[in-house]
C-alpha positions in Angstrom: -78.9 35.1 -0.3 -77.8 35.7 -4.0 -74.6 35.6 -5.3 -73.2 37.0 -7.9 -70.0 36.0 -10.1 -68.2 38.0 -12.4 -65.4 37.5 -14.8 -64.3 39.5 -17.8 -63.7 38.0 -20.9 -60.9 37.5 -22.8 -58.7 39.3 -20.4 -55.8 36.7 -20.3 -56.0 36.5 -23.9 -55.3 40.0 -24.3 -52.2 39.7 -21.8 -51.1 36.9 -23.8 -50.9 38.6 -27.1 -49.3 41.8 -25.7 -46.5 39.8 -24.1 -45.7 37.4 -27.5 -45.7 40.8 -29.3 -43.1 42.0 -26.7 -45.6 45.2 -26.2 -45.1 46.5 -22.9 -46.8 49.6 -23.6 -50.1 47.9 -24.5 -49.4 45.7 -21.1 -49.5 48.8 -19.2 -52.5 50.3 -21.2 -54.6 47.4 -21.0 -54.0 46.7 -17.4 -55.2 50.3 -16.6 -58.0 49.8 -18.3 -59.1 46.9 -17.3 -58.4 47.6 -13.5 -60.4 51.0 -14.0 -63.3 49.0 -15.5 -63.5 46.7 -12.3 -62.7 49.2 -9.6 -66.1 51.2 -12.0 -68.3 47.6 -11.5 -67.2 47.3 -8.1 -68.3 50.7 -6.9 -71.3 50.5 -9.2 -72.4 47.0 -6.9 -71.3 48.8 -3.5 -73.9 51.8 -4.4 -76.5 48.9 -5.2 -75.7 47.2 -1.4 -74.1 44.4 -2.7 -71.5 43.2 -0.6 -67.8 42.3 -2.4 -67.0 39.1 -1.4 -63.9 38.5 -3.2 -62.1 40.9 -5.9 -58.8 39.8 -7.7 -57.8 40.8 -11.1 -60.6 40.5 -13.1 -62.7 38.4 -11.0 -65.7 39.9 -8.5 -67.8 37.7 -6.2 -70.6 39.5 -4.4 -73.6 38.7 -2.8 -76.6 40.2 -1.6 -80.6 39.9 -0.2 -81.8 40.9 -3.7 -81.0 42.7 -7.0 -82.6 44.2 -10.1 -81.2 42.2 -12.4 -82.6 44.4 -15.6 -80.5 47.3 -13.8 -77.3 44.9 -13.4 -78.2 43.4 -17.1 -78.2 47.3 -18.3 -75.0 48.0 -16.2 -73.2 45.9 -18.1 -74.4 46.0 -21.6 -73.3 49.7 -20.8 -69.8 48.7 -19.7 -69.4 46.4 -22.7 -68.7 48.7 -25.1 -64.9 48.5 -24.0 -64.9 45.3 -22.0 -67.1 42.6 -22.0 -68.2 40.1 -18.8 -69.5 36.5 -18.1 -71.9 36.3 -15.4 -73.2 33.7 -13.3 -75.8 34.2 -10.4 -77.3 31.5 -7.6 -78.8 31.4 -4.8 -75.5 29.4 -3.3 -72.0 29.4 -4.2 -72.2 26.0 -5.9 -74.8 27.0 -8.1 -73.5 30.6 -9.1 -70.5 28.5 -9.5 -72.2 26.6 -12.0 -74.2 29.1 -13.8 -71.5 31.2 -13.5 -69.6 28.6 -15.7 -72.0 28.1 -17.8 -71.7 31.2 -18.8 -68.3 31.6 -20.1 -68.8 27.9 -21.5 -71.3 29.6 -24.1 -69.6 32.7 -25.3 -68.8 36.1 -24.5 -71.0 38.8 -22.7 -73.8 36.9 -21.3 -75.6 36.5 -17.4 -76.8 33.1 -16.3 -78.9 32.4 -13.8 -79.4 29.6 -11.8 -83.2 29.8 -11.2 -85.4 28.7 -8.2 -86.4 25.8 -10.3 -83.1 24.4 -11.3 -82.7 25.8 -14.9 -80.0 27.8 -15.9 -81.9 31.2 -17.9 -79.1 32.8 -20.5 -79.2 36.5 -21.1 -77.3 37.6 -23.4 -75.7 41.4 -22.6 -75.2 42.3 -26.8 -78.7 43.9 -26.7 -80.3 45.8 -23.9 -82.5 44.0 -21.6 -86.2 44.7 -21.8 -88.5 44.5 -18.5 -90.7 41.2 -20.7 -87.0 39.0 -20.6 -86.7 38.7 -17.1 -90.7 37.1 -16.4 -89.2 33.5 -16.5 -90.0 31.0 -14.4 -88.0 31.4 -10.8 -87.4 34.9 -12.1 -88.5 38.4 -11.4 -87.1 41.6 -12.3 -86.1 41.9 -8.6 -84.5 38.4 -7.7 -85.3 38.1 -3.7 -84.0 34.9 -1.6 
């Protein structure tokens, strides 16, 4: 099984400045925005079979048997225009746990993987994902358990 967790960035940040600024029309703006953006992901990763595991604010858990992570990679440079995400993904909880960690530990906007062979792989979601990136070791364009 793979597993898949995702977390946008900066998103308490955001909330933050909007409630020292005393701006509760950007509060209510932003929160739209940011729940349309995960209700978008979450449909997106129902139509791909993956199954939502947990889903609470900005936070998605899902697993699945496999995925093509150049079309998830692609997904979300495309989302990231507006919003961007940290991704981490294992082939247990612990480990997508780690990864996923990892992940927001090294910036904004990136997918880490927890490979077969113990490594964590970085991708980084500012520049579209070509096929070529995703031939590492423990690591095909179509991840399978």
């Amino acid at each position: 099984m793979i597993y898949i967790a995702i977390d946008g960035d900066d998103i308490h940040q955001k909330f933050e400045k909007c409630l020292l600024e005393n701006d509760e029309t950007n509060i209510t703006r932003t929160s739209t925005q940011i729940t349309s953006t995960i209700d978008k992901i979450i449909d997106h990763l129902q139509h791909e079979s993956l199954k939502i595991v947990f889903s609470a604010g900005d936070c998605i858990l899902c697993k699945c048997k496999a995925v093509d992570l150049i079309d998830l990679c692609n997904y979300f440079d495309k989302i990231g225009k507006v919003n961007t995400v940290s991704v981490g993904v294992g082939d247990t909880l612990e480990k997508t746990y780690v990864a996923f960690k990892y992940a927001k530990s090294i910036g904004r906007n990136r997918i880490v993987i927890y490979t077969l062979s113990n490594k964590l792989e970085v991708f980084d979601l500012n520049s579209v994902v070509p096929h070529s990136s995703c031939s590492v070791e423990g690591l095909t364009p179509c991840l399978v358990e």
